[in-house]
C-alpha positions in Angstrom: 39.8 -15.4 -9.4 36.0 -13.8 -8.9 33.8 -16.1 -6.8 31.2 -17.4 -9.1 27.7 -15.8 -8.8 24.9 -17.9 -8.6 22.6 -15.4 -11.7 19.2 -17.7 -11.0 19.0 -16.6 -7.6 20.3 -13.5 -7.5 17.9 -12.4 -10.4 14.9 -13.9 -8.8 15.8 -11.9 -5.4 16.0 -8.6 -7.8 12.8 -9.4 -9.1 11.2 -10.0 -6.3 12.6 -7.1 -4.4 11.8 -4.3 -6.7 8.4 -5.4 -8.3 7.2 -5.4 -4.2 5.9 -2.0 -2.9 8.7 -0.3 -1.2 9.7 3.4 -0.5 11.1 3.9 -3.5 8.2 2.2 -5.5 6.0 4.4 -4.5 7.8 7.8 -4.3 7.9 7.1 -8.3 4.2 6.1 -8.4 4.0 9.5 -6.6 6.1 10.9 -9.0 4.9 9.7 -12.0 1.2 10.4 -11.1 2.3 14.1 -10.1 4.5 15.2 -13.4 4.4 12.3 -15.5 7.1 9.5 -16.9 9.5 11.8 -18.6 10.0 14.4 -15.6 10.6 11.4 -13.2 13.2 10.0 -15.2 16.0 11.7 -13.0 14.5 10.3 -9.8 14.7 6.6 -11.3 18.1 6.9 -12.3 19.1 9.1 -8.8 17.5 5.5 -7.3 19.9 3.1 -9.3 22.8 4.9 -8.9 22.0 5.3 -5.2 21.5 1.4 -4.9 24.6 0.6 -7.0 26.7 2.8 -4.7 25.4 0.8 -1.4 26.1 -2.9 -3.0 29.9 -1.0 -3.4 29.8 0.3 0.0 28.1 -3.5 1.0 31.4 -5.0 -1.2 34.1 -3.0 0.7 32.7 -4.1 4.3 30.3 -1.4 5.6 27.1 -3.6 5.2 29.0 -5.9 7.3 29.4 -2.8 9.8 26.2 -2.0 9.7 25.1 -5.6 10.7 27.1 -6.0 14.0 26.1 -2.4 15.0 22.1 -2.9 15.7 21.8 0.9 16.8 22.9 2.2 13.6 20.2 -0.1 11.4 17.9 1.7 13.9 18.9 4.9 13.2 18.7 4.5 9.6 15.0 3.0 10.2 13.9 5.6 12.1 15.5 7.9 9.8 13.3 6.6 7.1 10.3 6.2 9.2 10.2 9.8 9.9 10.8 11.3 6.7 7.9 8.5 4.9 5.6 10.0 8.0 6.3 13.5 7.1 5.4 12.4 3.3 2.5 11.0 3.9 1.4 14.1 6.0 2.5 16.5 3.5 0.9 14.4 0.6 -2.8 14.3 2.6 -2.5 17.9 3.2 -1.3 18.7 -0.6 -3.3 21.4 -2.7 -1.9 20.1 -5.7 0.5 22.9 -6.3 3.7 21.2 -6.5 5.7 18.2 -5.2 5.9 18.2 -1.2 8.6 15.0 -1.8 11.0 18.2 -3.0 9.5 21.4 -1.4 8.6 22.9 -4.8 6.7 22.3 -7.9 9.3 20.2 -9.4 10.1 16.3 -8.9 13.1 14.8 -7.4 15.8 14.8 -9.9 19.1 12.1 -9.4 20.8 13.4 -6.2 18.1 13.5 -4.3 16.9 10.0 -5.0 20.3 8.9 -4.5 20.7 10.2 -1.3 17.3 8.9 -0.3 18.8 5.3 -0.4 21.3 5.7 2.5 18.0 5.5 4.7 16.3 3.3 3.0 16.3 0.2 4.9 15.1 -2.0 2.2 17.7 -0.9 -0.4 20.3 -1.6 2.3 18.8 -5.2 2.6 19.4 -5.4 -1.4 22.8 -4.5 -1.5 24.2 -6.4 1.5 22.0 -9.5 0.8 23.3 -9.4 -3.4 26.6 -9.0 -1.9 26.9 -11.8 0.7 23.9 -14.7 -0.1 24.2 -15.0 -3.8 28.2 -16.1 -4.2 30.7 -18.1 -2.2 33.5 -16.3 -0.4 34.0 -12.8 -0.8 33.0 -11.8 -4.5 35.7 -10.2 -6.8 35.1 -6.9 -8.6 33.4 -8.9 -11.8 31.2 -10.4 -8.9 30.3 -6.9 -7.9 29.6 -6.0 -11.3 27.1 -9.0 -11.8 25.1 -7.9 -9.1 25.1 -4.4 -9.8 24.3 -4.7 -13.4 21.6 -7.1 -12.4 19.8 -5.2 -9.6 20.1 -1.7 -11.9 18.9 -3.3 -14.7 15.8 -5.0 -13.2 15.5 -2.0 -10.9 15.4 0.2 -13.7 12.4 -2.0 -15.3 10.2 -2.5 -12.3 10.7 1.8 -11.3 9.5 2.5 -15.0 6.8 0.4 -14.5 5.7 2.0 -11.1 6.3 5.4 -12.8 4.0 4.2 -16.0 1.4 3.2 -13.5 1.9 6.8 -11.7 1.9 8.2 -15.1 -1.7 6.8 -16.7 -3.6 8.9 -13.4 -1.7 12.0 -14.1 -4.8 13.2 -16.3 -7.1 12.2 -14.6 -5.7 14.0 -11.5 -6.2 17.0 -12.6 -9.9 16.8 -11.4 -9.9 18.3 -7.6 -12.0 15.4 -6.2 -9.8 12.4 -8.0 -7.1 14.6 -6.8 -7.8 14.3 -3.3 -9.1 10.6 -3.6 -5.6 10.0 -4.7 -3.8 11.9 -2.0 -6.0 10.0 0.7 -5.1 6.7 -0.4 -1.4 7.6 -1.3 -0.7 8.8 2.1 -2.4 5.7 3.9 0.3 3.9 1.8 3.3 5.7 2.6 2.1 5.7 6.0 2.3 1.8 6.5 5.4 2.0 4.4 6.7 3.9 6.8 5.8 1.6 9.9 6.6 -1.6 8.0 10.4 -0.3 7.6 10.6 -0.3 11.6 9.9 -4.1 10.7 12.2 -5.0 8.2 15.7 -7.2 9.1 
């Protein structure tokens, strides 16, 4: 029989979790101001299906792994410290010919923002946390489902929201000096994104 999920909480965690500025947030933000909604469509669903494949990983025990082994979390942290530094760098330096996220003039399509998540600490924090704090004993696969389908589908929401908000600057963008105004205060951003995931537990 599936341990029974408590939906209130777990769907005001979701909330809360992915409305808040995080890597991902604002890699879509980036995104969205960069190319638009439709072109950063891949990248949102790369991100969902990346976070509903670490609440599976969470389910059959690796969160749990990665909890009693502190040096991994820090290695993941670190990991995603230094590629949200590089960002920012590359972002403040950025001419405007393309997207440094990807290395080219194109956005991130699924893979790589599913592959983004197994570094991102606070997606990690998601999955284990929906996985352990939200039901009593260890959840059944329709457990697992609940939370999935409630962080994708909440995710989802809040990452087209950050992309609409990305998206209503991409024309004005196209000036030089809003351009650079924007890079400026996108890579201050991502730069205390990156030092507050050193931070997170």
């Amino acid at each position: 029989m599936d341990t029974p999920v408590d939906l209130t909480a777990l769907t005001i965690f979701a909330l809360a979790s992915s409305a808040t500025p995080g890597p991902n947030n604002l890699l879509v933000m980036r995104s969205g101001a960069r190319f638009g909604l439709a072109p950063t469509g891949p990248h949102i669903i790369g991100v969902e299906a990346g976070l509903a494949g670490l609440v599976l990983l969470s389910w059959l025990g690796i969160g749990a792994v990665l909890l009693a082994l502190p040096w991994a979390l820090s290695l993941m942290r670190w990991a995603c410290f230094a590629y949200l530094l590089w960002l920012a760098w590359q972002v403040l330096r950025d001419p405007g010919a393309g997207d440094v996220a990807d290395g080219g003039a194109r956005p991130w399509g699924v893979v790589n923002g599913a592959l983004f998540q197994l570094v991102n600490p606070k997606a990690w924090m998601m999955a284990i946390t929906g996985i352990t704090a939200f039901s009593t004993g260890r959840p059944g696969g329709g457990a697992l489902g609940i939370v999935i389908a409630t962080f994708v589908g909440i995710g989802s929401l809040s990452l087209i929201c950050w992309a609409l908000w990305g998206a209503t600057l991409h024309r004005v963008l196209r000036r030089p000096a809003a351009r650079r105004l924007f890079n400026v205060a996108m890579a201050a951003v991502v730069a205390a994104t990156a030092i507050s995931t050193l931070r997170t537990t």
